[in-house]
C-alpha positions in Angstrom: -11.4 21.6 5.4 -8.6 22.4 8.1 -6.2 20.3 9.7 -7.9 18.4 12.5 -5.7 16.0 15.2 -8.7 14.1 16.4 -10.4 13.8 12.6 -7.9 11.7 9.7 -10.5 12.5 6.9 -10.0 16.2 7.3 -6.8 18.1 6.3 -5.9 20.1 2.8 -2.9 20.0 0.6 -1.5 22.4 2.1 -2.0 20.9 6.1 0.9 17.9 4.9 3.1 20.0 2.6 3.6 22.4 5.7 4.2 19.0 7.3 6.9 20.7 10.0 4.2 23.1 11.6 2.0 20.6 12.8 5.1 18.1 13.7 6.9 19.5 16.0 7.6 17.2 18.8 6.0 14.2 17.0 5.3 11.1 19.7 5.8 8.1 19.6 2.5 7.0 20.4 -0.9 4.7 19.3 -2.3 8.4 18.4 0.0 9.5 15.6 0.2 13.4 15.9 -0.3 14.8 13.3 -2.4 12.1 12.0 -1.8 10.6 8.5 -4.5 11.5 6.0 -5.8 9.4 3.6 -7.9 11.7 1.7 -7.5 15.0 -0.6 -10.5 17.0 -0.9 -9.1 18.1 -4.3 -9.0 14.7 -5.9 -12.4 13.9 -8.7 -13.3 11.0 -9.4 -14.5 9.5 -12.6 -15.7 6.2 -12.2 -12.9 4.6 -13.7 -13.2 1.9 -11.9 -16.8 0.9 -11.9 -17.8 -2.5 -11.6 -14.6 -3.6 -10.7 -13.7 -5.5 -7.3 -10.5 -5.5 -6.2 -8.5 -7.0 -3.3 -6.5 -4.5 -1.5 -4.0 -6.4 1.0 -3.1 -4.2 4.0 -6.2 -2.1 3.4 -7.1 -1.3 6.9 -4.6 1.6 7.3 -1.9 3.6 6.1 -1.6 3.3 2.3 -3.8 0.9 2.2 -6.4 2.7 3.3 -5.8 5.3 0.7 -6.1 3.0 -1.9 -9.3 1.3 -0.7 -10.8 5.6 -0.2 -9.8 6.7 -3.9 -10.6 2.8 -5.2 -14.0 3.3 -3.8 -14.8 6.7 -5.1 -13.8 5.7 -8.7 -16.3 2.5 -8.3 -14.6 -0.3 -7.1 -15.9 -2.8 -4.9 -13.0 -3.4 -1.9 -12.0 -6.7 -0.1 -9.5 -5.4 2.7 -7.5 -8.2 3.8 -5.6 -7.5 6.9 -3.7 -9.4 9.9 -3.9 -7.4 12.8 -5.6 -3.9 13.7 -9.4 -5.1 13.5 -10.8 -1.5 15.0 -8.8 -0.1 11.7 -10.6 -2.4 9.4 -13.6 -1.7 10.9 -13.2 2.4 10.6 -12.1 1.6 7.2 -15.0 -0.4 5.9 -17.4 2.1 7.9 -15.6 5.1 6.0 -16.0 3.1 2.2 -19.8 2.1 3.0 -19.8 6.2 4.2 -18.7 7.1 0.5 -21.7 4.1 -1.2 -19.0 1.3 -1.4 -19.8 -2.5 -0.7 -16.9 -3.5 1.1 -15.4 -7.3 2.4 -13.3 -7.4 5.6 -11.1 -10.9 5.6 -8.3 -11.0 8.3 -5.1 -13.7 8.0 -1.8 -14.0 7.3 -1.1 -13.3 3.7 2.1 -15.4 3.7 -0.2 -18.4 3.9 -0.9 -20.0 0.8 -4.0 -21.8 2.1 -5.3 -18.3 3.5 -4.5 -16.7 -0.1 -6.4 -19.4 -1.7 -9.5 -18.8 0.7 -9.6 -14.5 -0.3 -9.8 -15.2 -3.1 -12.7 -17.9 -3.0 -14.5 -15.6 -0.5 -13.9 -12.6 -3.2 -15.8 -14.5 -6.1 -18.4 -15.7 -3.6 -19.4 -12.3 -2.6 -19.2 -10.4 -5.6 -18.3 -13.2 -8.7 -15.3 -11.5 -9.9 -11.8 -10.2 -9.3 -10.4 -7.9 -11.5 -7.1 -5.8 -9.8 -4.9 -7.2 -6.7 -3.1 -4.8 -4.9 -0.2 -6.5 -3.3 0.5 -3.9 -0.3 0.9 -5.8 2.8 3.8 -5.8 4.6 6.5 -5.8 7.3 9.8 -4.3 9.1 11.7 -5.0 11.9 14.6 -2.5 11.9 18.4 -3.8 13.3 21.6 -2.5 13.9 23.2 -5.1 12.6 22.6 -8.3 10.3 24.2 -10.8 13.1 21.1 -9.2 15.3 18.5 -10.7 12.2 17.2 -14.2 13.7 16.0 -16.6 10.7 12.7 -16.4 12.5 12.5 -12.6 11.9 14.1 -13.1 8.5 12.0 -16.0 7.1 8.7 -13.6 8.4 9.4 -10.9 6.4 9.9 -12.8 3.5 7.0 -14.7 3.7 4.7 -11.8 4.1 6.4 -9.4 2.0 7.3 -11.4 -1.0 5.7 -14.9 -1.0 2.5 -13.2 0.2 2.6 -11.5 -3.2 2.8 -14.3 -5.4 0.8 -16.6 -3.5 -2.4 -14.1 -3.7 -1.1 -13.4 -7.4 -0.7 -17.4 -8.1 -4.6 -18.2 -6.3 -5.9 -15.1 -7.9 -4.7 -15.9 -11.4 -7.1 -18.4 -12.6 -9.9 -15.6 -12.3 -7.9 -12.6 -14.0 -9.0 -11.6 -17.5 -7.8 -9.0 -20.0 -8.0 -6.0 -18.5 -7.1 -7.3 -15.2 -4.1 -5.8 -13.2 -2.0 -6.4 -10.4 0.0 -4.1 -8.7 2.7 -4.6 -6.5 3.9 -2.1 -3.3 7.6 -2.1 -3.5 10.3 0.7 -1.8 12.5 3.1 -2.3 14.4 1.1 -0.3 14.5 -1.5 -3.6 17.0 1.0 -5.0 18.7 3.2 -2.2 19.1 0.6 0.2 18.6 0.8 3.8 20.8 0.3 6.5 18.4 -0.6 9.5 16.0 -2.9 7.0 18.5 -4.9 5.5 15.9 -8.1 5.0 13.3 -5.7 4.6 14.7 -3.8 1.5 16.0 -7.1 0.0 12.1 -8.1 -0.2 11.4 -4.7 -1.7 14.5 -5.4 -4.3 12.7 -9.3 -4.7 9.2 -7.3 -5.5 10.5 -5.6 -8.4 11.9 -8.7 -9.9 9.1 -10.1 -9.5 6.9 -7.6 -10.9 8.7 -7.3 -14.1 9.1 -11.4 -14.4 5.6 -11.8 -14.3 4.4 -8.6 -16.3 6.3 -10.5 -18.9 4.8 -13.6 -18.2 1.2 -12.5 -18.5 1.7 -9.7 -21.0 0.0 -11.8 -23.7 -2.9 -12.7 -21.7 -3.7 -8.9 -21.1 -3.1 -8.6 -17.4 -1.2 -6.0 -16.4 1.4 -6.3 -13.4 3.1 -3.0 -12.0 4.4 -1.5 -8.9 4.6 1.7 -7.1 8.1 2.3 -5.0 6.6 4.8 -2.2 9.4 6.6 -0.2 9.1 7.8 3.4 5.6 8.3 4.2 3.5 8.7 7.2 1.6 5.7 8.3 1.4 4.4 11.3 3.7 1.9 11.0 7.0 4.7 11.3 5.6 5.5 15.0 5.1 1.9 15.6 8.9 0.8 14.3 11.2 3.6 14.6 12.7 5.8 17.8 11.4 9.2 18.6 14.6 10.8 17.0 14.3 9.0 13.9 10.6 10.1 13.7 11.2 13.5 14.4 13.4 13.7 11.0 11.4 11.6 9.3 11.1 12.6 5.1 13.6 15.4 6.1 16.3 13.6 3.4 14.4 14.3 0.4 14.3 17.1 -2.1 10.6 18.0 -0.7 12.3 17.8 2.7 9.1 16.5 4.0 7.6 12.8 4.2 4.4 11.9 2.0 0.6 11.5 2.8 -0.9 8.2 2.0 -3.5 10.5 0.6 -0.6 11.5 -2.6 -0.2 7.5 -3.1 -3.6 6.3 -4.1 -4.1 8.3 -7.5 -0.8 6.4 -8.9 -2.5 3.1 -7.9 -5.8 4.0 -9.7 -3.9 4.9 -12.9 -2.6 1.2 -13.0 -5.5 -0.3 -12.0 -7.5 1.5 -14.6 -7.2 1.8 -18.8 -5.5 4.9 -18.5 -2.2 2.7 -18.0 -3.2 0.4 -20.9 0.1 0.7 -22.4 2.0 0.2 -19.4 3.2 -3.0 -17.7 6.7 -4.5 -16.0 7.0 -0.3 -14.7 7.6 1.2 -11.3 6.2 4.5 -10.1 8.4 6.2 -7.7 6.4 8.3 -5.4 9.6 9.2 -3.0 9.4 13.2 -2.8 11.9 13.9 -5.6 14.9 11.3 -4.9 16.3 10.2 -8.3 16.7 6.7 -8.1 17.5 5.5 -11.9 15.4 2.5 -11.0 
C-alpha cells in the first residue's frame, strides 16, 4: 500500500520513516497532512490476546487508536472511552468491527471518579470481564511561562492525566485477576522535561511513580502495571496544540531525526498486555526515536 492523504489506513514503513518528503509545509489544520497512520501492513498477529476485553482510554484517535487496531487484531474486545471527537470514535469503532472486533464506545471525563466507576460497570455488563486497562488519555496546554498556568488549567490536567489513571485503575481493580495488566501512557517528557508543558510533564513524571508504586502494590496478586514513555509522535493533538513553526520541526531533535507513527506504538502495548511480558512489571518502555533518557 502507498501513502494516501485522504486514506489513514494506508501508508508503509517506509511512507513515515521518509517522514520529511510528504511534510513539507505541514498545516496547521483539522486535516493533518500527512495524516497519522495507525496501522503497519507488516505487523502479524497471533491472537495473543483472545478473549480478552480491555478498556483503552483515549481510543478514538492518535495512539489510541493504534492500540485499539493492533488490540483488535490479536483478539481483544475494545471499550474506547473518550471525551470529545465523537466522529473519531465512531470511524474508530467502524474500522475494529471492519477487522471482526466487538467494540463499546463510552464518552466522559475520565478525571471523574463517578464516570470511572460507570466504564467499568458498563464494561462487565457488555462483555462480563476486564482484563488490561490502558491508561492513555490525556491533556496539554503549552505556556510560555509558569505565572501564565491558571489553577483552573493546572488542576485540569491533573485530573485527567493522573487522577484519571488511578481512579479507572482504583474502580477497575475489584475485577482484575492474575494475568490482568494495566498499562500506563507516560512521556518523554517524565525524564527530559519540557519547557512549554511544565504541568503537563510533571503529570507524566507523577505517572511513572505511580506505575511503579502500584506494580509493587499488586505484584503478588499477579497483575501487572507498566508504562510506555512515547516521544514526539504524530497525532493530531501536535496540529491542534502547537504553532505552525513548531510543527514544521516537529521529531527533528531526535537521533531518528523524524517524529513516530502511532502505528510503531501499539506492538509495545500488546507485549504488556499479553504473557509475553510475564516477567515484567514496575518498567517503562521508551519509544522516543533513539533519545537516551536513563529513565
Amino acid at each position: 500500500m502507498g501513502y494516501n492523504k485522504d486514506n489513514f489506513l494506508e501508508g508503509t514503513l517506509n511512507d513515515f520513516i521518509n517522514f520529511e518528503k510528504v511534510s513539507e509545509g505541514l498545516p496547521k489544520t483539522e486535516d493533518q497532512q500527512p495524516l497519522p497512520y495507525y496501522e503497519r501492513d507488516d505487523y502479524r498477529a497471533a491472537g495473543k490476546l483472545k478473549g480478552k476485553v480491555a478498556i483503552v482510554t483515549g481510543g478514538n484517535s492518535g495512539i489510541g487508536r493504534a492500540i485499539s487496531i493492533a488490540y483488535t487484531l490479536e483478539g481483544a474486545k475494545i471499550v474506547i472511552a473518550f471525551y470529545g471527537d465523537q466522529e473519531g470514535a465512531e470511524e474508530t469503532k467502524a474500522r475494529l468491527e471492519e477487522l471482526g472486533g466487538e467494540v463499546l464506545l463510552s464518552q466522559g471525563d475520565i478525571g471523574d471518579g463517578a464516570y470511572c466507576e460507570e466504564l467499568v460497570k458498563k464494561t462487565i455488563d457488555r462483555f462480563g470481564r476486564l482484563d488490561i486497562v490502558v491508561n492513555n488519555a490525556s491533556m496539554q496546554k503549552p505556556e510560555e511561562s509558569l505565572l501564565d498556568i491558571t489553577d483552573e488549567s493546572m488542576e485540569k490536567t491533573f485530573k485527567t492525566n493522573i487522577f484519571g489513571m488511578m481512579r479507572l485503575a482504583r474502580a477497575a481493580l475489584p475485577h482484575l485477576t492474575l494475568g490482568s495488566a494495566i498499562i500506563n501512557t507516560t512521556s518523554s517528557t517524565a525524564y527530559e522535561g519540557n519547557a512549554l508543558l511544565i504541568d503537563y510533564s510533571s503529570t507524566k513524571g507523577a505517572i511513572v511513580s505511580f506505575t511503579r508504586s502500584l506494580s509493587m502494590n499488586l505484584a503478588k496478586q499477579g497483575i501487572r502495571v507498566n508504562a510506555v514513555a512515547p516521544g514526539p509522535i504524530w497525532t493530531p493533538l501536535i496540529t491542534d496544540t502547537f504553532p505552525d513553526e513548531s510543527v514544521k520541526t516537529f521529531g527533528k531533535n531526535t537521533p531518528m531525526d523524524r517524529p513516530g507513527q502511532p502505528a510503531e506504538m501499539a506492538s509495545a502495548y500488546v507485549f504488556l498486555a499479553c504473557n509475553d511480558s510475564s516477567y515484567m512489571t514496575g518498567q517503562v518502555l521508551h519509544l522516543n526515536g533513539g533519545v537516551i533518557v536513563n529513565g
